[in-house]
C-alpha positions in Angstrom: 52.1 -29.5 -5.6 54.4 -28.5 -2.9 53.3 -30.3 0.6 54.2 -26.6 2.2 51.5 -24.9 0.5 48.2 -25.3 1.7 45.2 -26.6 -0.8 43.3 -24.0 -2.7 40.3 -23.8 -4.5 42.0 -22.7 -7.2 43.9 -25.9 -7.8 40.8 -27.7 -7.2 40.8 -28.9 -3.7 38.7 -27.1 -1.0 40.8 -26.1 2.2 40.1 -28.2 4.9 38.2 -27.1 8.0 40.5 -27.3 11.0 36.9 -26.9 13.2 33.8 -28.4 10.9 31.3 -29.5 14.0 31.8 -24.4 14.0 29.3 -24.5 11.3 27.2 -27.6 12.4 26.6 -25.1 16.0 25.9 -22.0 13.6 23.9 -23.5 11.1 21.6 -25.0 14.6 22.3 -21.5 16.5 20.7 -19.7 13.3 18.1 -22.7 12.5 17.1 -22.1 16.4 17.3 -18.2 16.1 15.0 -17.8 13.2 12.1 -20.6 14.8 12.3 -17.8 18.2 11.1 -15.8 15.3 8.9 -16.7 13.8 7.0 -17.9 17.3 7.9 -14.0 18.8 6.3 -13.0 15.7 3.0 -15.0 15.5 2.6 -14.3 19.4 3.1 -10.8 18.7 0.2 -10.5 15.9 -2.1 -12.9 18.0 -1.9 -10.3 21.2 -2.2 -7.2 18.6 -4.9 -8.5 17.1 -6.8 -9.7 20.6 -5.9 -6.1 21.6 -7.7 -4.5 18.7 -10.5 -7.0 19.3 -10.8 -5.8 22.7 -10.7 -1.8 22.1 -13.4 -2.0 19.4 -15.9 -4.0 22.2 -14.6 -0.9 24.7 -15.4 1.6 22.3 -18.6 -0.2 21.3 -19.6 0.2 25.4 -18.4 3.4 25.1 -20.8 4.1 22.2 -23.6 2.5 23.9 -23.6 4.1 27.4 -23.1 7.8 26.3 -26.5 6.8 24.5 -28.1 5.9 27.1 -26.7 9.0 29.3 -28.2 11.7 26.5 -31.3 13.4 28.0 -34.0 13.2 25.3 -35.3 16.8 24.5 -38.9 17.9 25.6 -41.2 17.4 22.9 -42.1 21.1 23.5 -38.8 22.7 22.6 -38.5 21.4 19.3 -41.6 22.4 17.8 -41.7 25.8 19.1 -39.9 28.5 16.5 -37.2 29.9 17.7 -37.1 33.3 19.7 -36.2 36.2 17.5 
């Protein structure tokens, strides 16, 4: 092996890394990156689901006051026959 030519994998001796502590910061950048994540994520689902918690009880009001708005119909109106 010359001492001019750099080591390759190919005869069995990995390059050396002029920079190792570049992967140590990526591998924590990415580590860090993906736990933002996951937490955005399970936030995200918790306010959907509080959202979708909160328009069912809306409609559910909703539901409930239009009942209570509906005039009931005289008594006499639905048993008379119908005008021909």
């Amino acid at each position: 092996m010359n001492s001019e030519h750099s080591p390759t994998p190919e005869n069995g001796t990995p390059p050396a890394k002029k920079f190792p502590w570049i992967d140590i910061l990526a591998d924590r950048l990415a580590s860090t990156g993906l736990s933002w994540a996951r937490q955005s994520l399970s936030m995200g689902k918790r306010v959907l689901e509080t959202s979708a918690k909160t328009l069912s009880q809306t409609a559910g009001s909703l539901d409930e006051w239009e009942k209570k708005l509906e005039r009931p119909k005289p008594a006499a109106e639905s048993d008379a026959p119908a005008p021909s």
